[in-house]
Backbone of each chain as ProteinMPNN parsed JSONL, in Angstrom:
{"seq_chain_A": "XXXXXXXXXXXXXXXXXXXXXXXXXXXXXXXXXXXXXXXXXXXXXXXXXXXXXXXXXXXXXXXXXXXXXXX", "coords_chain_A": {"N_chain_A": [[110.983, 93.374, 129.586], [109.854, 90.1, 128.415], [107.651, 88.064, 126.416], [105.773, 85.233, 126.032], [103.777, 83.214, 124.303], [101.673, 80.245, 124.738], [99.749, 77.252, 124.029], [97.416, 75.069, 125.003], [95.949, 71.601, 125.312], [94.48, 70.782, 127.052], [94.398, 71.96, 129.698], [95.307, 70.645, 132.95], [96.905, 70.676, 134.877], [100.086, 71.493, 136.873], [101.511, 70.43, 135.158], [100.5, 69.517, 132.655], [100.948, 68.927, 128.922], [102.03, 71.422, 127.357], [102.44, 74.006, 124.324], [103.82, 75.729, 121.612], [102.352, 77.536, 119.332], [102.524, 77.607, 116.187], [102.909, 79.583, 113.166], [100.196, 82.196, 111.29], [97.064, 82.996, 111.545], [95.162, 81.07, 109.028], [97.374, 79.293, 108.885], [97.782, 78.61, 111.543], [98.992, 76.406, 113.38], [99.81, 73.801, 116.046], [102.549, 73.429, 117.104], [104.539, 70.552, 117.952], [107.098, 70.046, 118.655], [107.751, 71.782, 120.435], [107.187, 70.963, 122.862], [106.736, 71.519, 126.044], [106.063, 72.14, 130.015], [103.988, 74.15, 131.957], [105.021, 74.014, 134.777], [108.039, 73.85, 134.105], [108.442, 75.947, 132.207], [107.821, 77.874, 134.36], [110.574, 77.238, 136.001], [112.297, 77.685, 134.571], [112.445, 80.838, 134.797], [110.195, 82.01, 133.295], [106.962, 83.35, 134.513], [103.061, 83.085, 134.397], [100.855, 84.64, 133.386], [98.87, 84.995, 132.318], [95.816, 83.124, 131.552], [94.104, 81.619, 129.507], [91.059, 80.566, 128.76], [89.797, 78.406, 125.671], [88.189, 77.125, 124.819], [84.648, 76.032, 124.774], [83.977, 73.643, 126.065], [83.671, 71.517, 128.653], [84.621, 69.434, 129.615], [87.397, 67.761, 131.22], [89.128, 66.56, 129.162], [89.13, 68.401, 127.443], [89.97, 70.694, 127.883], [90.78, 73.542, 126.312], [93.216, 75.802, 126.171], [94.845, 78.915, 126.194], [97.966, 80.037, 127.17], [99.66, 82.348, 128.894], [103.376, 83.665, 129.34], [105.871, 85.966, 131.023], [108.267, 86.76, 131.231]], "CA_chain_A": [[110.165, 92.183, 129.813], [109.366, 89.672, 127.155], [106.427, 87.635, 126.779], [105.195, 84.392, 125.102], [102.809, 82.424, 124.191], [101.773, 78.992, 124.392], [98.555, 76.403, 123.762], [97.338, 73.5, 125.969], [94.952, 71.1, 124.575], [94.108, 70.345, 128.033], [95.65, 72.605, 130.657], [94.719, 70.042, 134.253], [97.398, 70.692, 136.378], [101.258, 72.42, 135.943], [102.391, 68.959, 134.157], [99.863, 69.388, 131.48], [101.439, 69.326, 127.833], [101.959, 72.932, 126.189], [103.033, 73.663, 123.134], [104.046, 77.439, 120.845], [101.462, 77.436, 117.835], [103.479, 78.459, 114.808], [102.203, 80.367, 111.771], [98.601, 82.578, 111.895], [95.339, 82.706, 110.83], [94.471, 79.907, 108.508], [98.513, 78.715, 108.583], [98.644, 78.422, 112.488], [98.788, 74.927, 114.005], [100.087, 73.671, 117.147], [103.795, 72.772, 116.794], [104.6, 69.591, 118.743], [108.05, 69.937, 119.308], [107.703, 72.831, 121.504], [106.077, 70.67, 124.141], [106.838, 71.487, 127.667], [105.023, 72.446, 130.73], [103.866, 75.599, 132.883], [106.235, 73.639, 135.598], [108.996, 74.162, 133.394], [108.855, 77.616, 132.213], [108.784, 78.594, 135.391], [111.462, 76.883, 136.719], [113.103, 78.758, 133.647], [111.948, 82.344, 135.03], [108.98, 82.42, 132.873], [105.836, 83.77, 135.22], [102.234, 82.485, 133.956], [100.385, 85.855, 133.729], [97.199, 84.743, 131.999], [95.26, 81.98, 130.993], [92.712, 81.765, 128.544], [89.866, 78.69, 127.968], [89.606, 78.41, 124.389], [86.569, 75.998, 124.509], [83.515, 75.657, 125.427], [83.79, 72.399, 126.575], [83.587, 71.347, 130.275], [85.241, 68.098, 129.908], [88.788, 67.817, 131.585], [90.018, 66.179, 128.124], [89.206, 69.509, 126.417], [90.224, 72.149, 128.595], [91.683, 74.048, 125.858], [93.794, 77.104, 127.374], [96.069, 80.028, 125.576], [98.975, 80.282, 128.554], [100.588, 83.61, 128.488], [104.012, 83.616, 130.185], [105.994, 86.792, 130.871], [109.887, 87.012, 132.127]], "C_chain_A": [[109.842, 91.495, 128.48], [108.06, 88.872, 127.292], [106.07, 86.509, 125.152], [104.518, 83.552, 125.341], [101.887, 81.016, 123.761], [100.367, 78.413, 124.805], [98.911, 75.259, 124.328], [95.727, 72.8, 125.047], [93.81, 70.662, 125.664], [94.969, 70.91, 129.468], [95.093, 72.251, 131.942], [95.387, 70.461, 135.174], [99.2, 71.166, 135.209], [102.201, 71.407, 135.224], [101.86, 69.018, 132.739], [100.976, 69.74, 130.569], [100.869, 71.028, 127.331], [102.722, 73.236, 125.732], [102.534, 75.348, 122.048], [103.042, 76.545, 119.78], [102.269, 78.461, 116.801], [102.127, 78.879, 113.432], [100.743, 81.177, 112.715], [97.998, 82.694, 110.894], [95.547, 81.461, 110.411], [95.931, 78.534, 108.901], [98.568, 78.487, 110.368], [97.948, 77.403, 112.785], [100.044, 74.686, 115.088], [101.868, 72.989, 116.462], [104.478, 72.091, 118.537], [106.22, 69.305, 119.494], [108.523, 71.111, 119.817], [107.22, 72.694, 122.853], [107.105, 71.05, 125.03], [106.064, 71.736, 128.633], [105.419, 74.075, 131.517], [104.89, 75.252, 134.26], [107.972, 74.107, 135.416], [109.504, 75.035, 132.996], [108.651, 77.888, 133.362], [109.907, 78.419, 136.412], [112.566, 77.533, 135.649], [112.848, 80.582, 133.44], [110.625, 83.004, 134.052], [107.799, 82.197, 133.995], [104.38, 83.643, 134.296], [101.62, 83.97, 134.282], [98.857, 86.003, 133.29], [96.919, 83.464, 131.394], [93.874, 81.738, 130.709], [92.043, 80.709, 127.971], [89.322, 79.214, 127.075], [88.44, 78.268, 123.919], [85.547, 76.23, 125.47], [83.004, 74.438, 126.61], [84.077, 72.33, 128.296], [84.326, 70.284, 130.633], [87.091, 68.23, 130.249], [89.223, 67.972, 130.368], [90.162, 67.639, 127.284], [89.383, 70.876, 126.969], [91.346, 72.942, 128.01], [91.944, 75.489, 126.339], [94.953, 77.816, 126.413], [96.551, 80.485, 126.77], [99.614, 81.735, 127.51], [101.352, 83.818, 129.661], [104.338, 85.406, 129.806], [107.178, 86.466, 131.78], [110.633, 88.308, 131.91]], "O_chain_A": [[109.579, 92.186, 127.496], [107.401, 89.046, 128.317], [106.084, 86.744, 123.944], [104.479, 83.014, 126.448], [101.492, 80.813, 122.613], [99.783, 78.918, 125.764], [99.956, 74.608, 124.334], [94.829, 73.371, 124.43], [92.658, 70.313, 125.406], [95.899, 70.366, 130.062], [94.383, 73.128, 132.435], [94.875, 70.696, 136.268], [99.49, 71.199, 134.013], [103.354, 71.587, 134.834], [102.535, 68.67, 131.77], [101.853, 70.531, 130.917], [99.773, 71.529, 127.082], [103.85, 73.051, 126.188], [101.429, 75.855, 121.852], [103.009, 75.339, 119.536], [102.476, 79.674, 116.767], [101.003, 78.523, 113.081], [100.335, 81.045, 113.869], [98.251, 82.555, 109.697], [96.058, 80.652, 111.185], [95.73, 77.338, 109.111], [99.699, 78.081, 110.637], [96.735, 77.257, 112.632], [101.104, 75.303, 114.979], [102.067, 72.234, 115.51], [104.743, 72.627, 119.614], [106.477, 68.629, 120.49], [109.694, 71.441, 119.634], [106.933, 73.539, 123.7], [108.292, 70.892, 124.744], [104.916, 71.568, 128.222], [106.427, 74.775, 131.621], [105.506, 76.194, 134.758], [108.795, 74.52, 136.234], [110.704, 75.268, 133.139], [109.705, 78.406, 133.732], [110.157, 79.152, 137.369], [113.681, 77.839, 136.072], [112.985, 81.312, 132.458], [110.207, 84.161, 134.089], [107.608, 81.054, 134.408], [104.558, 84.219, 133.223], [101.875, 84.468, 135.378], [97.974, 86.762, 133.689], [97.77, 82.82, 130.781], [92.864, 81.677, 131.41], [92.341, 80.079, 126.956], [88.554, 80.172, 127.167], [87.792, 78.86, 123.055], [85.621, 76.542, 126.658], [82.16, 74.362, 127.503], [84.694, 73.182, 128.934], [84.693, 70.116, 131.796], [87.865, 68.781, 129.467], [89.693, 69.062, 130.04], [91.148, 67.921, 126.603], [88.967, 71.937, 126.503], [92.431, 73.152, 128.553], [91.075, 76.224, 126.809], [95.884, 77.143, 125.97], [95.863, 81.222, 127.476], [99.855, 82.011, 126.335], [100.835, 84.063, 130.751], [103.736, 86.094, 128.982], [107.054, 85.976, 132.903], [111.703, 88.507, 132.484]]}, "seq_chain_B": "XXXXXXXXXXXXXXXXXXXXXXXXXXXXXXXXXXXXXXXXXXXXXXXXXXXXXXXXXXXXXXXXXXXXXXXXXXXXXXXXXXXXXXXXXXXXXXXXXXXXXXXXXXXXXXXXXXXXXXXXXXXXXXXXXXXXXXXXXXXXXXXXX", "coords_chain_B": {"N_chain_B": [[48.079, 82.348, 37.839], [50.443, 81.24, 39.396], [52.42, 83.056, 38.493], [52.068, 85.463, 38.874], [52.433, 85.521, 41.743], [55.124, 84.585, 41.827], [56.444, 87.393, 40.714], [55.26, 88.867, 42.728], [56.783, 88.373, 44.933], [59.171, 88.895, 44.068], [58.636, 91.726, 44.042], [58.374, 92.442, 46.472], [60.808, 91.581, 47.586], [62.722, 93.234, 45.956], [61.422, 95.991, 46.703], [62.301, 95.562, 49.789], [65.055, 94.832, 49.749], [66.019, 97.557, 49.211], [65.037, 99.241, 51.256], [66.451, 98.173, 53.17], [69.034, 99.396, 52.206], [72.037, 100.641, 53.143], [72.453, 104.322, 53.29], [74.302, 105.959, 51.06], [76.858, 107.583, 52.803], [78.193, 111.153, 52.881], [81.211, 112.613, 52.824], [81.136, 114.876, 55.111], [79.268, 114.48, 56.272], [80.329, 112.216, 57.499], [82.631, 112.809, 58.696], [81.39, 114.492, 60.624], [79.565, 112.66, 62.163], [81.978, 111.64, 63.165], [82.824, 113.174, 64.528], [81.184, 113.657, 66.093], [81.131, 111.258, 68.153], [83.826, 111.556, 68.949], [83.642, 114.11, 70.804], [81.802, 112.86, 72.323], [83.196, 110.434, 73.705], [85.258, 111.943, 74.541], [83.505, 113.748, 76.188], [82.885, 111.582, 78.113], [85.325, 110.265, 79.268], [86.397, 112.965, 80.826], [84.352, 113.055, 82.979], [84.65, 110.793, 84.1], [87.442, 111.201, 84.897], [86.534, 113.197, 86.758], [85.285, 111.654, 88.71], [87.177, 110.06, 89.712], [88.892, 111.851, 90.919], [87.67, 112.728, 92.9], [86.985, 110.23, 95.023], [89.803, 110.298, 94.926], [89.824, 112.284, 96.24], [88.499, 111.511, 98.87], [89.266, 109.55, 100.151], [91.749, 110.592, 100.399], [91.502, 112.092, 102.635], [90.217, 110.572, 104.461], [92.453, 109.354, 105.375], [94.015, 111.1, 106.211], [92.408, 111.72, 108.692], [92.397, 109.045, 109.963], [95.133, 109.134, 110.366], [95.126, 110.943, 112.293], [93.631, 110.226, 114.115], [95.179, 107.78, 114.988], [97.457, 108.888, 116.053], [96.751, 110.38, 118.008], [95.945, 108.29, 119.573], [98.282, 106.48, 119.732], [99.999, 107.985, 121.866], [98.751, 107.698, 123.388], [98.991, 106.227, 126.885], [97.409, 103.933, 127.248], [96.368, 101.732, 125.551], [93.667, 99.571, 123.295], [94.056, 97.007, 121.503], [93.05, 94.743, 118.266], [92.584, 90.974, 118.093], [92.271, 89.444, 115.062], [93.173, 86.984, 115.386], [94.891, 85.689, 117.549], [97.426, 83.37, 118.445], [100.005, 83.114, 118.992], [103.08, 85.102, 120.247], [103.211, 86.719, 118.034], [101.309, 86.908, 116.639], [99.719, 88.943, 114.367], [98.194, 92.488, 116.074], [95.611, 94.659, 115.992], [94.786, 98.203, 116.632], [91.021, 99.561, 116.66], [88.85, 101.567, 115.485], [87.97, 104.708, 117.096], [85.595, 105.708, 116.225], [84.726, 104.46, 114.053], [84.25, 101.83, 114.778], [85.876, 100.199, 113.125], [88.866, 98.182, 111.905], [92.113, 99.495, 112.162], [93.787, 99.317, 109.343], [96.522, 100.271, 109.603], [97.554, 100.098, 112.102], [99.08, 97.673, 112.855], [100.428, 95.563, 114.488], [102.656, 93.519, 117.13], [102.219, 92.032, 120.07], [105.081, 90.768, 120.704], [106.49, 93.17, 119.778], [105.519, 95.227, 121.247], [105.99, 94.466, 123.497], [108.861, 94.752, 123.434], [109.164, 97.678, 123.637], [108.08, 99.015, 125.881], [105.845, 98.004, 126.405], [102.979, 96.37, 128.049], [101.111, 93.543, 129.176], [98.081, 94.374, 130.23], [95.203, 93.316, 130.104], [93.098, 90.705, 129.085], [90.766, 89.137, 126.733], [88.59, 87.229, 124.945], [86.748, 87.08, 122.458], [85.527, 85.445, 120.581], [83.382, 82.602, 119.856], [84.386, 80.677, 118.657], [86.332, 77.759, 118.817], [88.542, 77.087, 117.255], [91.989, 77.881, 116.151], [92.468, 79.572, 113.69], [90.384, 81.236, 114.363], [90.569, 82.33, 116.618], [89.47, 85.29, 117.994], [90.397, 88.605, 119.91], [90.517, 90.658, 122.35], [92.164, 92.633, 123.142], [94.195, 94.621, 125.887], [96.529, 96.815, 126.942], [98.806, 98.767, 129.055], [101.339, 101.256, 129.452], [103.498, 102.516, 131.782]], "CA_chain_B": [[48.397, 82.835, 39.35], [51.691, 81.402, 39.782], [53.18, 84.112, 38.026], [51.687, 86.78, 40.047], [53.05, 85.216, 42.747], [56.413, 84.851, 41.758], [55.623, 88.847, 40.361], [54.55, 89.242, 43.778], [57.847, 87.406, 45.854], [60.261, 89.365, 43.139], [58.624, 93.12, 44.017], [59.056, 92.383, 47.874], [62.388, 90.995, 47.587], [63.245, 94.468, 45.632], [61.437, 96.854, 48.498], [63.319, 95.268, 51.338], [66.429, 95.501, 49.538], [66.091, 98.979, 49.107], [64.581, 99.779, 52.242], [67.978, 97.919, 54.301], [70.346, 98.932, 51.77], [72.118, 101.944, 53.709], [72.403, 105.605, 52.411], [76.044, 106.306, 51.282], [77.576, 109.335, 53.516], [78.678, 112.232, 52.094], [82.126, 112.826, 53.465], [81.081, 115.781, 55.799], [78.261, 113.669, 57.049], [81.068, 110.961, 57.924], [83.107, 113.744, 59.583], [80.469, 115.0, 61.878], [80.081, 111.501, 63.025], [82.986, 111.152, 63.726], [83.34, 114.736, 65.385], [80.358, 113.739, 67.461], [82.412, 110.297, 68.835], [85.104, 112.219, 69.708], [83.241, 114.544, 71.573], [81.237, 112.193, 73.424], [84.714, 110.056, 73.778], [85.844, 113.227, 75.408], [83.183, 113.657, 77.985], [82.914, 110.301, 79.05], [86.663, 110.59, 80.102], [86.277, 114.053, 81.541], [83.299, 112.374, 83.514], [85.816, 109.551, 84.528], [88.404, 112.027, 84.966], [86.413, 114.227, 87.955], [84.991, 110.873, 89.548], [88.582, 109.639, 90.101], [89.577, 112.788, 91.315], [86.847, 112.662, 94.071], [87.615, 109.091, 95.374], [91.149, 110.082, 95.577], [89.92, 113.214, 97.83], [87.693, 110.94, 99.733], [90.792, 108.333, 99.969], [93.229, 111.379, 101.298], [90.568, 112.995, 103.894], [90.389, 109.564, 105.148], [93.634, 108.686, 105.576], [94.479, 111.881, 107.067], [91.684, 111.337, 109.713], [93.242, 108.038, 110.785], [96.512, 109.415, 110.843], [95.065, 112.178, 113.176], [93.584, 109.117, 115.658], [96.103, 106.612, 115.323], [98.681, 109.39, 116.538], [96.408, 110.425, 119.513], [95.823, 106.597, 120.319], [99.733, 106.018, 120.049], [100.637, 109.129, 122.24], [98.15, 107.536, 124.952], [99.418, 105.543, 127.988], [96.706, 103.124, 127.505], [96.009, 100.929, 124.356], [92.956, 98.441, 122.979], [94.134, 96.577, 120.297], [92.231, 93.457, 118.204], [93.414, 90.02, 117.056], [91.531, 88.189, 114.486], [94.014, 85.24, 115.901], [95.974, 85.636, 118.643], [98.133, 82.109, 118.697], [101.236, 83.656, 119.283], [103.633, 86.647, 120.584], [103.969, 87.641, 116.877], [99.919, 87.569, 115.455], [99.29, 90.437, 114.387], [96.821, 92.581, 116.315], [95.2, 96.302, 115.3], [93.829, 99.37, 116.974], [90.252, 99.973, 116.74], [89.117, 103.491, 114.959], [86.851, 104.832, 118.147], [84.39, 106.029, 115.399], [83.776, 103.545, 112.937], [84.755, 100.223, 115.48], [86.539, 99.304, 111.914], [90.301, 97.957, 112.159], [92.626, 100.191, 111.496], [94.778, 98.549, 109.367], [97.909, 100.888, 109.621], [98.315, 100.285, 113.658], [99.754, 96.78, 112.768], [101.814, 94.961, 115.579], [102.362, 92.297, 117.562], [102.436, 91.796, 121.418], [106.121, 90.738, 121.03], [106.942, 94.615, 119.442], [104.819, 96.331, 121.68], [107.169, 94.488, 125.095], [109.873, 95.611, 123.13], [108.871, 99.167, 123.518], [107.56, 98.961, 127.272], [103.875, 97.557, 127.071], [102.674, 95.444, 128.995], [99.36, 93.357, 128.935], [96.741, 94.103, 131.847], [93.41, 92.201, 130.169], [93.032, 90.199, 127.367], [89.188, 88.783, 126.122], [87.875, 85.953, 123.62], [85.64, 87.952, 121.697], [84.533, 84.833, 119.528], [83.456, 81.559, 120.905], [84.955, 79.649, 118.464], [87.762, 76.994, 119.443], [89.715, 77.259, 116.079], [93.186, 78.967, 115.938], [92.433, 80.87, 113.026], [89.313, 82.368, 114.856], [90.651, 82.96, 118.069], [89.261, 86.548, 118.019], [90.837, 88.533, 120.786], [90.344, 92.11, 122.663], [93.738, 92.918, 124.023], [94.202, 95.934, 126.896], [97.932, 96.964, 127.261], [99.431, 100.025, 129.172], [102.586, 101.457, 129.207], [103.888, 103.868, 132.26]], "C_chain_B": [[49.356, 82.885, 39.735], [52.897, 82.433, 39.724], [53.033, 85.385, 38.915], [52.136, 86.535, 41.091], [54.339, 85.459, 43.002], [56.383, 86.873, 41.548], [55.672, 89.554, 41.988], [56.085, 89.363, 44.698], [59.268, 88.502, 45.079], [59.761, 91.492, 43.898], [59.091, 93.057, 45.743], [60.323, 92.479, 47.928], [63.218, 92.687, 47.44], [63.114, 95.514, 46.419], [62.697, 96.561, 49.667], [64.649, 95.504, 50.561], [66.634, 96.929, 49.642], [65.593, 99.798, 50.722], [65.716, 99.284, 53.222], [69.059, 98.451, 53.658], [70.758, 100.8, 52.363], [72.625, 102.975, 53.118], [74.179, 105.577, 52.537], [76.154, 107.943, 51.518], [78.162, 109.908, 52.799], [80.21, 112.552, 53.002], [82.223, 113.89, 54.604], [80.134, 115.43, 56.754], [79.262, 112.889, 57.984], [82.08, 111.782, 58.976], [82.581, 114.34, 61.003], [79.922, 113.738, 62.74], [80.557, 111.113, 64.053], [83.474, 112.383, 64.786], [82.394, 114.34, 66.685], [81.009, 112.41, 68.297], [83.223, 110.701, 69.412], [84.843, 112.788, 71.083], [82.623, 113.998, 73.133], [82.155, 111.211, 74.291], [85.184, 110.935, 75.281], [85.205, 113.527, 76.825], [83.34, 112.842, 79.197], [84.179, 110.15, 80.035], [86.661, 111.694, 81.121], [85.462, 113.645, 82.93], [84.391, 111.414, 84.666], [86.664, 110.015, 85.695], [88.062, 112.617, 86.86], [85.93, 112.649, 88.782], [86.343, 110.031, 90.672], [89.162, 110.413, 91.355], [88.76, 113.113, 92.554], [87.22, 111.402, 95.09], [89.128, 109.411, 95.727], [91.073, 111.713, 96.63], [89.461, 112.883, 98.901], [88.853, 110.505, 100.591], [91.811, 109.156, 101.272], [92.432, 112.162, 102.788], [90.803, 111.91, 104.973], [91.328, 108.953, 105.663], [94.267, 109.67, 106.672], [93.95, 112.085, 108.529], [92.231, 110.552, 110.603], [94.174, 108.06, 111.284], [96.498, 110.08, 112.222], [94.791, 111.044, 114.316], [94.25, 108.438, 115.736], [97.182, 107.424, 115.811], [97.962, 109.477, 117.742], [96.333, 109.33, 120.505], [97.387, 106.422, 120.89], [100.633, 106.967, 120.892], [100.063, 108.378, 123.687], [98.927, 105.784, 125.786], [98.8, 103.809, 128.167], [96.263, 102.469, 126.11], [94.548, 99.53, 124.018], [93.548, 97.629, 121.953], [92.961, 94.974, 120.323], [92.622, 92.964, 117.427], [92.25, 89.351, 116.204], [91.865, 86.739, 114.711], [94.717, 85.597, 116.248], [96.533, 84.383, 118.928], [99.356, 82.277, 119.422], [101.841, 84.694, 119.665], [103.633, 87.327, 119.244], [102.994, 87.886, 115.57], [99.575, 88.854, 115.541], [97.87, 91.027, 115.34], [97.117, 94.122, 115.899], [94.514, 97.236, 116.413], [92.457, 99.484, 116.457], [89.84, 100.813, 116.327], [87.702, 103.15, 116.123], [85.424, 105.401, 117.202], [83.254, 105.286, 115.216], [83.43, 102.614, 113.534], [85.076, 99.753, 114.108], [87.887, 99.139, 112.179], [90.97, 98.664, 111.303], [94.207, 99.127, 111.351], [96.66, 98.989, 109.517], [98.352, 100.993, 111.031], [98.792, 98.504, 113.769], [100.657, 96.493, 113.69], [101.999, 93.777, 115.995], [102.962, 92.599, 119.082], [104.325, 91.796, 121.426], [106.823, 92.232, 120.556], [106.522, 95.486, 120.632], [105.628, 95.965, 123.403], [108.186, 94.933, 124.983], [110.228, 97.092, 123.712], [108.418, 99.507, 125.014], [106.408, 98.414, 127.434], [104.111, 96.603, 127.206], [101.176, 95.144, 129.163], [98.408, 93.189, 130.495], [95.778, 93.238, 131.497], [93.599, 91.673, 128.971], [91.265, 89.11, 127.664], [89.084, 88.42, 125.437], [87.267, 86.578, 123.598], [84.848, 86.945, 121.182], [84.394, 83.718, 120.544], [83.856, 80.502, 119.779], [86.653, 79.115, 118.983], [88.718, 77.037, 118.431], [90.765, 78.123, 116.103], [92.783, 79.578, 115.403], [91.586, 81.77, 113.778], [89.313, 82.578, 116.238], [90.846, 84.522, 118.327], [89.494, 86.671, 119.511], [90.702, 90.255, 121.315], [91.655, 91.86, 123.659], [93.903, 94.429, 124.766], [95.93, 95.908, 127.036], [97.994, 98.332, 127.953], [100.893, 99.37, 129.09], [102.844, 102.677, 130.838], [105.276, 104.871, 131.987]], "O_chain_B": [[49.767, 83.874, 40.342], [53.866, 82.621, 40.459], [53.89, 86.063, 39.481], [52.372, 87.584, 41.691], [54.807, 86.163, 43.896], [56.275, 87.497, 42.604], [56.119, 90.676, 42.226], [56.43, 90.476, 45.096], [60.268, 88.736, 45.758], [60.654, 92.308, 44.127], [60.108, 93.629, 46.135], [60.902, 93.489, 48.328], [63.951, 93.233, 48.265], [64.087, 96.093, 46.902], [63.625, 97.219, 50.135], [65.288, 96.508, 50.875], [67.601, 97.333, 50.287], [65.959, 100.932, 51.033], [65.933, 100.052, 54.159], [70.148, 98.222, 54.183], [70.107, 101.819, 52.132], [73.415, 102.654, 52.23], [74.968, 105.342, 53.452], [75.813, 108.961, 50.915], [78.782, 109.306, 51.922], [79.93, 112.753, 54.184], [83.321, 113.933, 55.158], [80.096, 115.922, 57.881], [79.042, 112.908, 59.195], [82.249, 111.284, 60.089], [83.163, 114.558, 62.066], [79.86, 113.85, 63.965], [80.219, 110.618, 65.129], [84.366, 112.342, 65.634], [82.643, 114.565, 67.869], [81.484, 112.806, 69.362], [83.475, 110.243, 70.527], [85.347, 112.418, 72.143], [82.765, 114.344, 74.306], [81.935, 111.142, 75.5], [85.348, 110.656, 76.469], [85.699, 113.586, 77.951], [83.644, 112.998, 80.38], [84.113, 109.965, 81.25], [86.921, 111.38, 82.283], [86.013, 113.956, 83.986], [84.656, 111.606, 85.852], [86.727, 109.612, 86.856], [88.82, 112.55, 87.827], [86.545, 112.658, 89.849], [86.361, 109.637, 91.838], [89.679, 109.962, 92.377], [89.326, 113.9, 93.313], [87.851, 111.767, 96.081], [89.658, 108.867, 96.696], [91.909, 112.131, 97.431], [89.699, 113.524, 99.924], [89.259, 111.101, 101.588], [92.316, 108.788, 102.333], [93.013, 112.658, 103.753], [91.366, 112.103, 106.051], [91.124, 108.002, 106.418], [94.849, 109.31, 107.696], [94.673, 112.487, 109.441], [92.56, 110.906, 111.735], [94.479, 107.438, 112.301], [97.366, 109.967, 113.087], [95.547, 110.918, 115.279], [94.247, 108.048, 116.903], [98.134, 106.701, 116.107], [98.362, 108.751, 118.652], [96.538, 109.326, 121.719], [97.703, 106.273, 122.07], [101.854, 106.887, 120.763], [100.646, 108.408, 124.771], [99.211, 104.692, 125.293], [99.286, 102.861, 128.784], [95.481, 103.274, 125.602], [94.661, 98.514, 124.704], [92.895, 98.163, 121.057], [92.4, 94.363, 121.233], [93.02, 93.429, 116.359], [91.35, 88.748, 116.787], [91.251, 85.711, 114.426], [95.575, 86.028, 115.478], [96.059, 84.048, 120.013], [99.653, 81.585, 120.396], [101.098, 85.654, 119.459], [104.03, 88.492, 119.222], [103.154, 88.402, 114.464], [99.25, 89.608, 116.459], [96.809, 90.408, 115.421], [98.175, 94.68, 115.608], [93.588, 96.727, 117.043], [92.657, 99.541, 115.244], [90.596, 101.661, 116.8], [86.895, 102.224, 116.2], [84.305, 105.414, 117.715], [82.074, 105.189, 115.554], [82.333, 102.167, 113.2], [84.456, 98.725, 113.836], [88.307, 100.1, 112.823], [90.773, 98.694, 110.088], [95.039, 98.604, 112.092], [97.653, 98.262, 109.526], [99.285, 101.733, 111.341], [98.828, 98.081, 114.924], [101.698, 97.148, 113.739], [101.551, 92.855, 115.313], [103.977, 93.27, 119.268], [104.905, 92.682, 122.053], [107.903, 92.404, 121.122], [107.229, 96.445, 120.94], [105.814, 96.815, 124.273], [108.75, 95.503, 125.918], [111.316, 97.497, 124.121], [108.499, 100.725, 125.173], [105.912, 98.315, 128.556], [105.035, 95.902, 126.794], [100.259, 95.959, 129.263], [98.204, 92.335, 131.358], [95.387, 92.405, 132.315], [94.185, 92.158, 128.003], [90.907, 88.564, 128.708], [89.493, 89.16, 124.542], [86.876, 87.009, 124.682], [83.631, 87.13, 121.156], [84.933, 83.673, 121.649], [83.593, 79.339, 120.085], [87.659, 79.731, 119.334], [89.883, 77.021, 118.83], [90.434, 79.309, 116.07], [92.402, 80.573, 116.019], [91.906, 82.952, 113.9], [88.354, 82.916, 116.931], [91.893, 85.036, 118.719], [89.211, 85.805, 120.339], [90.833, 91.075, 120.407], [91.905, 91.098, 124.593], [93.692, 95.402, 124.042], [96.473, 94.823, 127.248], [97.222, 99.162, 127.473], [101.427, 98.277, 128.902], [102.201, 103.724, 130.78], [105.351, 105.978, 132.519]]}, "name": "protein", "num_of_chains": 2, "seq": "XXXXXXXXXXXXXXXXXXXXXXXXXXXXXXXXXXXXXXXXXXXXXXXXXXXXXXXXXXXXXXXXXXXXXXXXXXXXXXXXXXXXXXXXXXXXXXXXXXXXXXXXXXXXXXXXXXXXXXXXXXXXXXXXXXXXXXXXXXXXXXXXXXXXXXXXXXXXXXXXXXXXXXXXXXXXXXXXXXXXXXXXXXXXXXXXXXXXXXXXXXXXXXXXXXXXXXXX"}
C-alpha cells in the first residue's frame, strides 16, 4: 500500500483545489503545480482515508484540510 | 618650607619605589613556582579528565537505555510516533521515549518508509492549534499485522 499526502486551502466539496506541500518544517510550502482534486485521485485508485482541519477557522474560504490518500 | 616639601615629595617618591619594586627570585624560588604551576596545571586536567569521563558514562547508559526501548517499541505491532510537521509522506516523524515523553531522536522515519514495510495509519491528531506548515504538530497511531 502506498500513501500520500496532500493540502487544501479550502477542502468544500470533491472539486476543491489540492495540492502536495514540498519541503518541511520552516522550508515547506504548498507547491501549486500539484493541483488536482480528491475527485481525481480517486478516479486514479487513490482512496481518501483521512482528513484533517488545519484551522480554526469556520469560514468555508478557510477550511484548511491535510487529505491523506492511500492506494 | 618649600624645601621641606620638595624633601618631603623626594622621601615618598623613594619609599614607594622600594616598597613596589619586586624582590629578585632566587633560582630555586623560581623553580618551585614553577613546580607548583605544573602541579596545579596537572590537577586541573585530571579534574577535567574524570568529569569527561562521567558525561561520557552518563552519555553511554543513556543511549543504551533508548536502544533497549526503541527495540521493544520496534518489535511491537502497534506504534505512536510524533511530527513536529507533518506536510507530507516524507516529514519526518519520531517515537516518543514512554518515560521521559522526550523525542527520541534515533526512531527517525517517515510515513512513506513505514508503508514500505507494512504500516498502516489507524489515527492521526493535531496536537498544536496552529495553522502554519512548519507547526503542524502531529500524533500519529500506525499498526502493522
Amino acid at each position: 500500500m502506498e500513501i500520500t499526502i496532500y493540502f487544501s486551502h479550502s477542502f468544500v466539496n470533491e472539486s476543491s483545489p489540492i495540492y502536495k506541500i514540498t519541503g518541511n518544517g520552516a522550508l515547506a510550502s504548498v507547491n501549486e503545480k500539484t493541483t488536482t482534486t480528491a475527485l481525481d485521485m480517486i478516479k486514479t485508485g487513490w482512496r481518501l482515508s483521512h482528513a484533517i482541519k488545519t484551522s480554526q477557522s469556520a469560514q468555508l474560504e478557510s477550511f484548511n484540510f491535510l487529505l491523506i490518500f492511500e492506494k | 618650607m618649600n624645601n621641606n616639601i620638595i624633601y618631603g615629595l623626594i622621601f615618598f617618591a623613594i619609599l614607594y619605589y622600594f616598597s613596589k619594586k619586586k624582590k629578585k627570585l632566587t633560582p630555586e624560588e623560581i623553580a618551585a613556582i614553577e613546580a607548583e604551576r605544573l602541579e596545579k596545571e596537572e590537577e586541573r586536567k585530571k579534574a577535567e579528565a574524570i568529569q569527561e569521563e562521567k558525561r561520557k558514562e552518563r552519555a553511554r547508559i543513556k543511549a543504551e537505555e533508548e536502544a533497549k526501548i526503541l527495540n521493544e517499541m520496534l518489535t511491537s505491532t502497534h506504534r505512536v510516533y510524533f511530527s513536529y510537521s507533518l506536510v507530507n509522506e516524507d516529514s519526518p516523524i519520531y517515537l516518543v521515549h514512554p518515560n521521559t515523553n522526550s523525542i527520541m531522536d534515533s526512531s527517525e522515519t517517515s510515513l512513506k518508509k513505514l508503508y514500505v514495510d507494512g504500516w498502516r495509519l489507524l489515527d492521526i491528531d493535531k496536537t498544536g492549534k496552529s495553522a502554519q506548515l512548519e507547526d503542524f504538530n502531529f500524533i500519529v497511531r500506525l499498526s502493522k499485522n
